[in-house]
DSSP file (Angstrom, degrees, kcal/mol; ACC not computed):
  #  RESIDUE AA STRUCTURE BP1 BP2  ACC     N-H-->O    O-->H-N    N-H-->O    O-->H-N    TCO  KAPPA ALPHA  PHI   PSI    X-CA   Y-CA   Z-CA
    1    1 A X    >>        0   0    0      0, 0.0     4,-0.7     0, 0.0     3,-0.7   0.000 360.0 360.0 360.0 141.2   20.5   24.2  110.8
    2    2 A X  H >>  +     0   0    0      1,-0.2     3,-2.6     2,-0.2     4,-2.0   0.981 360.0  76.0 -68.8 -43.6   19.6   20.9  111.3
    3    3 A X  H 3> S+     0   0    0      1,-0.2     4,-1.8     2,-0.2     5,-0.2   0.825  94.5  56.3 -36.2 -15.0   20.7   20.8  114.8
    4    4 A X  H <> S+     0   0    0     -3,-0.7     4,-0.9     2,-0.2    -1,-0.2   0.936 112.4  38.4 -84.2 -29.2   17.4   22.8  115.7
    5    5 A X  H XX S+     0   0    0     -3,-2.6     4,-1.7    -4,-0.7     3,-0.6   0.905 116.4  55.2 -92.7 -38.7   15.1   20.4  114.2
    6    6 A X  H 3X S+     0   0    0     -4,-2.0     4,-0.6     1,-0.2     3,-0.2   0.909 113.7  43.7 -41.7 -48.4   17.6   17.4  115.7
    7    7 A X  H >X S+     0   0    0     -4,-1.8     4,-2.9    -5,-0.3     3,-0.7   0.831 105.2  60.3 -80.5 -32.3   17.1   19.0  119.1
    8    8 A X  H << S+     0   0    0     -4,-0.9    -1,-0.2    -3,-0.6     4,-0.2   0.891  92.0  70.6 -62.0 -26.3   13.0   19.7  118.7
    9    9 A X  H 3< S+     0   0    0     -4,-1.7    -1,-0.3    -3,-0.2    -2,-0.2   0.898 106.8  33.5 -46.4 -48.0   12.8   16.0  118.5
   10   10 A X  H << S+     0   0    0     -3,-0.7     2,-0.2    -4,-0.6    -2,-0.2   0.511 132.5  25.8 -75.9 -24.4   13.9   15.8  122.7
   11   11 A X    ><  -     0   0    0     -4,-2.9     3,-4.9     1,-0.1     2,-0.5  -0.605  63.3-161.5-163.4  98.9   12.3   18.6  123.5
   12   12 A X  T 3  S+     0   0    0      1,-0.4    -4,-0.1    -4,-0.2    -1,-0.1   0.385  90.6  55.9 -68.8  11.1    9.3   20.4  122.0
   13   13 A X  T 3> S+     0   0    0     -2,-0.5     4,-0.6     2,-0.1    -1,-0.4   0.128  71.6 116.2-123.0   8.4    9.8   23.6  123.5
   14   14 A X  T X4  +     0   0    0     -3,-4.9     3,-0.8     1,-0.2     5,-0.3   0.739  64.6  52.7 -26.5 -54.4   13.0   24.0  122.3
   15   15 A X  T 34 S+     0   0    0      1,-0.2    -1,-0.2   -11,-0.1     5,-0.1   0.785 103.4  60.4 -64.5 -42.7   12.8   27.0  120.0
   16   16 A X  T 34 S+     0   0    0     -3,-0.2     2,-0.3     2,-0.0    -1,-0.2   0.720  92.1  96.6 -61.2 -12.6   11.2   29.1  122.7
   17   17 A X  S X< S-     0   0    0     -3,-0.8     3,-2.0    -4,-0.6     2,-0.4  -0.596  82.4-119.2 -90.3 145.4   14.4   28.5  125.1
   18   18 A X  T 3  S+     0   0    0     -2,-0.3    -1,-0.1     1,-0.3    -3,-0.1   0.180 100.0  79.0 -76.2   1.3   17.1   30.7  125.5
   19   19 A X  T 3  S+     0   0    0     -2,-0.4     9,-3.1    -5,-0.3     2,-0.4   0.638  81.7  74.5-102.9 -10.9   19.9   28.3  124.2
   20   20 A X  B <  S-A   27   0A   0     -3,-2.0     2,-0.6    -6,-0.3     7,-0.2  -0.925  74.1-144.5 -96.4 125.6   18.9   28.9  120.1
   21   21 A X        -     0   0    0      5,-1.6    -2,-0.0    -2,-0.4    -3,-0.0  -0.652  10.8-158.6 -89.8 119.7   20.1   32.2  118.9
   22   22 A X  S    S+     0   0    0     -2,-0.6    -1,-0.1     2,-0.2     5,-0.0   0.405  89.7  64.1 -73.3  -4.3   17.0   33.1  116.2
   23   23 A X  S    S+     0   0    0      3,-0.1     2,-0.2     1,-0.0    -1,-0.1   0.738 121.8  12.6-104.9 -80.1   19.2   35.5  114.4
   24   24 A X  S    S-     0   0    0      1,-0.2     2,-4.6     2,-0.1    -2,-0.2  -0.119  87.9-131.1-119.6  76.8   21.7   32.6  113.3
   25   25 A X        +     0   0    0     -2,-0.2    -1,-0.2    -5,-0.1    -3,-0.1   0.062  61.5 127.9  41.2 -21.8   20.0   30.0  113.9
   26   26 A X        -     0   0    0     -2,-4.6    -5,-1.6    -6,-0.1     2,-0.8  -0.222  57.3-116.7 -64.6 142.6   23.0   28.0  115.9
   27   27 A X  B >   -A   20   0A   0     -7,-0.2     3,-1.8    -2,-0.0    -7,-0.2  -0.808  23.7-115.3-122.5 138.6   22.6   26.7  119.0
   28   28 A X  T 3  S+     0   0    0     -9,-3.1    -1,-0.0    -2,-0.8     0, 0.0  -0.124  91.7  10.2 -72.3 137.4   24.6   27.9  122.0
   29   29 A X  T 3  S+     0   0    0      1,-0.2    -1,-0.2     3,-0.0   -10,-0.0   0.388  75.2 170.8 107.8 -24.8   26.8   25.4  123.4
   30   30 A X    <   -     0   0    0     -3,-1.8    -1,-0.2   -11,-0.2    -2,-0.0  -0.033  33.4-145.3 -55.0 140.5   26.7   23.3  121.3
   31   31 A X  S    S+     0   0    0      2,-0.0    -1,-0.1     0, 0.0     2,-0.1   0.897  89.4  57.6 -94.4 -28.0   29.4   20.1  121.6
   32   32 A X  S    S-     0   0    0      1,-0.0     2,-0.5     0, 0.0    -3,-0.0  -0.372  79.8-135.1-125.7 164.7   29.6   20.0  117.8
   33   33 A X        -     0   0    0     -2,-0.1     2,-0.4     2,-0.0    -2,-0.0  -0.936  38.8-164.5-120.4 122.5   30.7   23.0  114.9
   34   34 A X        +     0   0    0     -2,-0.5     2,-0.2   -32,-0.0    -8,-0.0  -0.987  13.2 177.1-138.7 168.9   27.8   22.7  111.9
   35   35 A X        -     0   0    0     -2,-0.4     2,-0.1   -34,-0.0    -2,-0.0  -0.794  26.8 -96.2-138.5 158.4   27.8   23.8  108.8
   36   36 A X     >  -     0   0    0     -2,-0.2     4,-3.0     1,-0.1     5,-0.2  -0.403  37.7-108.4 -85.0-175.4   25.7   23.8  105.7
   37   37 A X  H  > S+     0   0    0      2,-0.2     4,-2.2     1,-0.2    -1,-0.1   0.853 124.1  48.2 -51.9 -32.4   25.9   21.7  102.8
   38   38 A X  H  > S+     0   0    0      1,-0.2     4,-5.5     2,-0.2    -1,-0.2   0.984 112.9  55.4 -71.1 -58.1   27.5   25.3  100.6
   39   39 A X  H  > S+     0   0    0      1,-0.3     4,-2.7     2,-0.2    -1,-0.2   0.689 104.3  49.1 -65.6 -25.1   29.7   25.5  103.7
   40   40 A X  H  X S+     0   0    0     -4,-3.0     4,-1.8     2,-0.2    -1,-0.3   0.981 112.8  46.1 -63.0 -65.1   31.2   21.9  103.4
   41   41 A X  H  X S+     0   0    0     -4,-2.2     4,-1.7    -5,-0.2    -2,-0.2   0.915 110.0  51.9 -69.2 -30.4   32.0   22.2  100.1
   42   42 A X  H >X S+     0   0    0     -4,-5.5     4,-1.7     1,-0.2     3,-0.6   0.991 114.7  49.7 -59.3 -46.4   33.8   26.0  100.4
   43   43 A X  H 3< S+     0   0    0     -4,-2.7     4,-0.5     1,-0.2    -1,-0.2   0.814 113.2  40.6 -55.2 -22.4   35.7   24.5  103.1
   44   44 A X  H 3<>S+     0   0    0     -4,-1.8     5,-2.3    -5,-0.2    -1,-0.2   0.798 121.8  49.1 -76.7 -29.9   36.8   21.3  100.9
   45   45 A X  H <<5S+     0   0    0     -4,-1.7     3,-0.5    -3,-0.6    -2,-0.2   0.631 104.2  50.8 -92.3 -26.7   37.2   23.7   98.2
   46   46 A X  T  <5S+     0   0    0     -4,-1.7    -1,-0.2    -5,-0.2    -2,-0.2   0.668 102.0  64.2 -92.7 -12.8   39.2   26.3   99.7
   47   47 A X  T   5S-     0   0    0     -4,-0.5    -2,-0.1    -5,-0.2    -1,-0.1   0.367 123.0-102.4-113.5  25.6   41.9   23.5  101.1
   48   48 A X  T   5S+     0   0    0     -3,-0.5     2,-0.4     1,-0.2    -3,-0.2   0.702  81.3 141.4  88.2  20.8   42.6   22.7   97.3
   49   49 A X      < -     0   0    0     -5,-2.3     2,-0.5    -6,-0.1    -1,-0.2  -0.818  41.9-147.5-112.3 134.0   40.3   19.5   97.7
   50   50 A X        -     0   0    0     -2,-0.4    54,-1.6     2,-0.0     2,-0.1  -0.853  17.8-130.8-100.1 137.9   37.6   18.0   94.8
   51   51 A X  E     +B  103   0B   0     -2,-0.5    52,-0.2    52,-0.2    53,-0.1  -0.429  27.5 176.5 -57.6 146.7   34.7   16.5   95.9
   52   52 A X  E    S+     0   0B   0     50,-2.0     2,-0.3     1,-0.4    51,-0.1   0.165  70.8   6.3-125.2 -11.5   34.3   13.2   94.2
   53   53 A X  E     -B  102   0B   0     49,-0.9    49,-1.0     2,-0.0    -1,-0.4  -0.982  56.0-157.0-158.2 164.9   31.0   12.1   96.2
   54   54 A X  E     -B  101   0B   0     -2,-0.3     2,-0.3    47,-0.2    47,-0.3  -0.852  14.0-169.2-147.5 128.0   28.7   13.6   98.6
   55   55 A X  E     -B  100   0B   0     45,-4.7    45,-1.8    -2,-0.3     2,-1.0  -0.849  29.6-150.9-136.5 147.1   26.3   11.3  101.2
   56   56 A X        -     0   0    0     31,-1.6    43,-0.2    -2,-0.3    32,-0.1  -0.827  32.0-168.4-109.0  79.2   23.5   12.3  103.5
   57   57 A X  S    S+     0   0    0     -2,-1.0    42,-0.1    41,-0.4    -1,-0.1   0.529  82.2  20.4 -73.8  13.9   24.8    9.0  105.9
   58   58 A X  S >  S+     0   0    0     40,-0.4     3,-1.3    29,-0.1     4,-0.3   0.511  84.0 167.4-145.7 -12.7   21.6    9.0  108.3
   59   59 A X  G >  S-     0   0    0     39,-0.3     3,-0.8     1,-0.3    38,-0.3  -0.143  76.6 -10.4  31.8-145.2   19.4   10.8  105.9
   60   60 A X  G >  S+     0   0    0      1,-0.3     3,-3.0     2,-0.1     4,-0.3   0.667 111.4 100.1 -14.1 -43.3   15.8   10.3  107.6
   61   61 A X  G X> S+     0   0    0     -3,-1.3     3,-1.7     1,-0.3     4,-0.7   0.732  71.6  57.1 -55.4 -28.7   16.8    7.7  110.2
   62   62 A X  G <4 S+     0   0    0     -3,-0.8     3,-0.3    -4,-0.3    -1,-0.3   0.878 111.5  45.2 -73.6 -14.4   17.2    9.6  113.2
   63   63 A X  G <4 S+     0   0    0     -3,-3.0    -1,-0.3     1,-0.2    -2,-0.2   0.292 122.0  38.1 -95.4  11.3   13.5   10.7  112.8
   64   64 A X  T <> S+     0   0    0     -3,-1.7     4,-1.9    -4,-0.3    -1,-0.2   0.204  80.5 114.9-127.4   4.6   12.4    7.4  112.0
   65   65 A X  T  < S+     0   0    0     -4,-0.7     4,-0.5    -3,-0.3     5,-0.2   0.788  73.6  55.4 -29.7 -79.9   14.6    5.6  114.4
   66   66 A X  T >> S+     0   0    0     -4,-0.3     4,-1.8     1,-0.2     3,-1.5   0.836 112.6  46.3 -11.4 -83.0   11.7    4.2  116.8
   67   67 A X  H >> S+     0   0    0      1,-0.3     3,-1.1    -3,-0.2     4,-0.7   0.941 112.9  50.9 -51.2 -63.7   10.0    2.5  113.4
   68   68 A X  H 3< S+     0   0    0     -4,-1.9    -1,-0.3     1,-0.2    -2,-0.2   0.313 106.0  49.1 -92.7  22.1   13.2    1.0  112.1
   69   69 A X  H <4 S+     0   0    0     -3,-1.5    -1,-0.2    -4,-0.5    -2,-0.2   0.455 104.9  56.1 -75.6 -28.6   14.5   -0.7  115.0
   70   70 A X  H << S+     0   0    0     -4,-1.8     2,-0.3    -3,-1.1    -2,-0.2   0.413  91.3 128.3-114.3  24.4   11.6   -2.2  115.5
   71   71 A X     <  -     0   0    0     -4,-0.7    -3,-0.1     4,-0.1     6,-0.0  -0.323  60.0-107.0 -41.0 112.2   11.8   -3.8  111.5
   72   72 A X        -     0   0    0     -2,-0.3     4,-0.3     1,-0.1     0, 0.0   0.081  37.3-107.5  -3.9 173.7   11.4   -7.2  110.2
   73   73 A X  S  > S+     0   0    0      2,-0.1     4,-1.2     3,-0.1    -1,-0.1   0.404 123.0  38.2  29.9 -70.3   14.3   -8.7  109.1
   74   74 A X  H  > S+     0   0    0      2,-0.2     4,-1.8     3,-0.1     5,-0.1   0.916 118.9  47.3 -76.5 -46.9   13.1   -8.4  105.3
   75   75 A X  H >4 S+     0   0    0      1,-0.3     3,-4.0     2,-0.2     4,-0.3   0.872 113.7  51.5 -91.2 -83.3   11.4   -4.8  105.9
   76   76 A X  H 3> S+     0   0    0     -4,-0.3     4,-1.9     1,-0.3    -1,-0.3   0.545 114.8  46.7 -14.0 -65.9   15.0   -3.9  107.8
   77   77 A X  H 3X S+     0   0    0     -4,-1.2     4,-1.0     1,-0.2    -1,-0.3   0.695 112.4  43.9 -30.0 -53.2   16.3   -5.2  104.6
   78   78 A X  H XX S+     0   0    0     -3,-4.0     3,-1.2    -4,-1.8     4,-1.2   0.972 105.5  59.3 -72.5 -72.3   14.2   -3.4  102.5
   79   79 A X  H 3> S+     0   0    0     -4,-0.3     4,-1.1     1,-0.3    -2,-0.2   0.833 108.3  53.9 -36.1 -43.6   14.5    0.1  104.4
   80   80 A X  H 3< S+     0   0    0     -4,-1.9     4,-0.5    -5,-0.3     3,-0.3   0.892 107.3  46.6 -65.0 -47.5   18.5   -0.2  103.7
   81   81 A X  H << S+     0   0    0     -3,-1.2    -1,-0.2    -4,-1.0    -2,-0.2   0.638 115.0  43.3 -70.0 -35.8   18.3   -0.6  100.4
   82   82 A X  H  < S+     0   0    0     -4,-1.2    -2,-0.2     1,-0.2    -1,-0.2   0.416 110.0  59.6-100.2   6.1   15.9    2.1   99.9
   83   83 A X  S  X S+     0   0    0     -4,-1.1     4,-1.5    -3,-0.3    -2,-0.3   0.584 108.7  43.4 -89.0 -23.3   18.1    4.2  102.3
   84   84 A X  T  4 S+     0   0    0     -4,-0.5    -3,-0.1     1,-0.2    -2,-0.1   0.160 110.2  54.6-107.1   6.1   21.4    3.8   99.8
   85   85 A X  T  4 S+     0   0    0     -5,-0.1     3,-0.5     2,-0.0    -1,-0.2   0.571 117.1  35.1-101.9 -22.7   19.3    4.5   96.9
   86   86 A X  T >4 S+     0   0    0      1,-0.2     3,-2.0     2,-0.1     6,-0.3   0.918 103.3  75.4-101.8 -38.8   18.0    8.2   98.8
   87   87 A X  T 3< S+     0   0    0     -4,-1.5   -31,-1.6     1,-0.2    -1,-0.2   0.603 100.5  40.4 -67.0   5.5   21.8    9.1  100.8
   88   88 A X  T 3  S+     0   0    0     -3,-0.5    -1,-0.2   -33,-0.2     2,-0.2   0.257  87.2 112.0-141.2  31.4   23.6   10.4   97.5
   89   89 A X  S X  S-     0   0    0     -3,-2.0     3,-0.6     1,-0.1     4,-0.2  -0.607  72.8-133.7 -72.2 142.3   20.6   12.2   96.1
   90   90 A X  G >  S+     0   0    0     -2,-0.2     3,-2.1     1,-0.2     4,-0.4   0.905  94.2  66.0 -85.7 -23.9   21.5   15.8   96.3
   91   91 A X  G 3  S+     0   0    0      1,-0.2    -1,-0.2     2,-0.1     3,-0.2   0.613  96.0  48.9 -59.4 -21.5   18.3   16.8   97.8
   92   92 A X  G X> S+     0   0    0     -3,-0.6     3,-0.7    -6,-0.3     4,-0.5   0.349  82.5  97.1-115.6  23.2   18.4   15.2  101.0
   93   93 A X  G X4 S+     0   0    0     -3,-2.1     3,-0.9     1,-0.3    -2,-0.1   0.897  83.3  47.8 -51.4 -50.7   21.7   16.4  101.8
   94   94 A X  G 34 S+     0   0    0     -4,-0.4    -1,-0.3     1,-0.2    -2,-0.1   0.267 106.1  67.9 -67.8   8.2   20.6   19.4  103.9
   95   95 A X  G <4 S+     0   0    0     -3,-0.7    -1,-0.2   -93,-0.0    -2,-0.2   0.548  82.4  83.0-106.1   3.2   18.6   17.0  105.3
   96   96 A X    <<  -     0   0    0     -3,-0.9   -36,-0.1    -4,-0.5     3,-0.1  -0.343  59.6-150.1 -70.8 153.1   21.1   14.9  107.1
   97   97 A X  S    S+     0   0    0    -38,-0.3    -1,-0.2    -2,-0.1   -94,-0.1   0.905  93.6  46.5 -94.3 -56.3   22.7   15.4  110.6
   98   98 A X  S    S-     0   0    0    -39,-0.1   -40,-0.4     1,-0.1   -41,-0.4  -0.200  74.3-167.9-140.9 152.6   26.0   13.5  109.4
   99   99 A X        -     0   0    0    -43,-0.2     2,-0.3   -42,-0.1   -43,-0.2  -0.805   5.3-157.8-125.4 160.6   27.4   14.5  106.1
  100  100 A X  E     -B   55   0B   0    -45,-1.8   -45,-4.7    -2,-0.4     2,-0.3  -0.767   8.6-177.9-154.2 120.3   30.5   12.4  103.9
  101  101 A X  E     -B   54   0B   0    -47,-0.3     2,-0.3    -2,-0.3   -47,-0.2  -0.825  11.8-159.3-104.2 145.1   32.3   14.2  101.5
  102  102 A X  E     +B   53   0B   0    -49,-1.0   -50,-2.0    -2,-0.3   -49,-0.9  -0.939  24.9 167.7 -99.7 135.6   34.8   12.0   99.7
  103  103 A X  E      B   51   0B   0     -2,-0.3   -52,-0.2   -52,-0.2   -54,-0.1  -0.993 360.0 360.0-167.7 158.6   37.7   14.4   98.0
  104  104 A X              0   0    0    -54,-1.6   -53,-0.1    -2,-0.2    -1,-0.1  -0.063 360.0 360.0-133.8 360.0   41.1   13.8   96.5
């Protein structure tokens, strides 16, 4: 789950602490309900809805945050562009914290 690598990011002992269940992975407490990418779509799917897109909206950026705040202008520029070419790639879906499904 991504929340486990989100979380290692703050605290690098994380996975040794009593708040990640190692069994499923989930972490206890947790303010927010995640799911994977399969599970996003069975729920969109089970409530009669078709996907028509699917975006990985932060892709990389929270683990590069630090480096692309402190972008150029152009490089800023640059990063975005090559950030909206990478978020509706299917591959870096599971690699997102924030998902967007669009469904009709």
């Amino acid at each position: 789950m991504v929340i486990a690598t989100e979380t290692m990011c703050y605290n690098s002992g994380f996975m040794k602490g009593d708040t990640y269940d190692h069994g499923s992975f989930k972490v206890d407490g947790a303010l927010f309900s995640f799911h994977t990418v399969e599970d996003c779509r069975r729920l969109l799917r089970n409530a009669d809805l078709r996907i028509t897109s699917e975006v990985a909206t932060d892709g990389l950026s929270e683990l590069l945050a630090d480096k692309i705040n402190n972008l150029d202008d152009e490089s800023y520029r640059l990063w975005l562009n090559y950030h909206y070419y990478c978020c509706e790639k299917p591959e870096f879906l599971g690699a997102s914290n924030q998902l967007l499904f669009v469904a009709n």
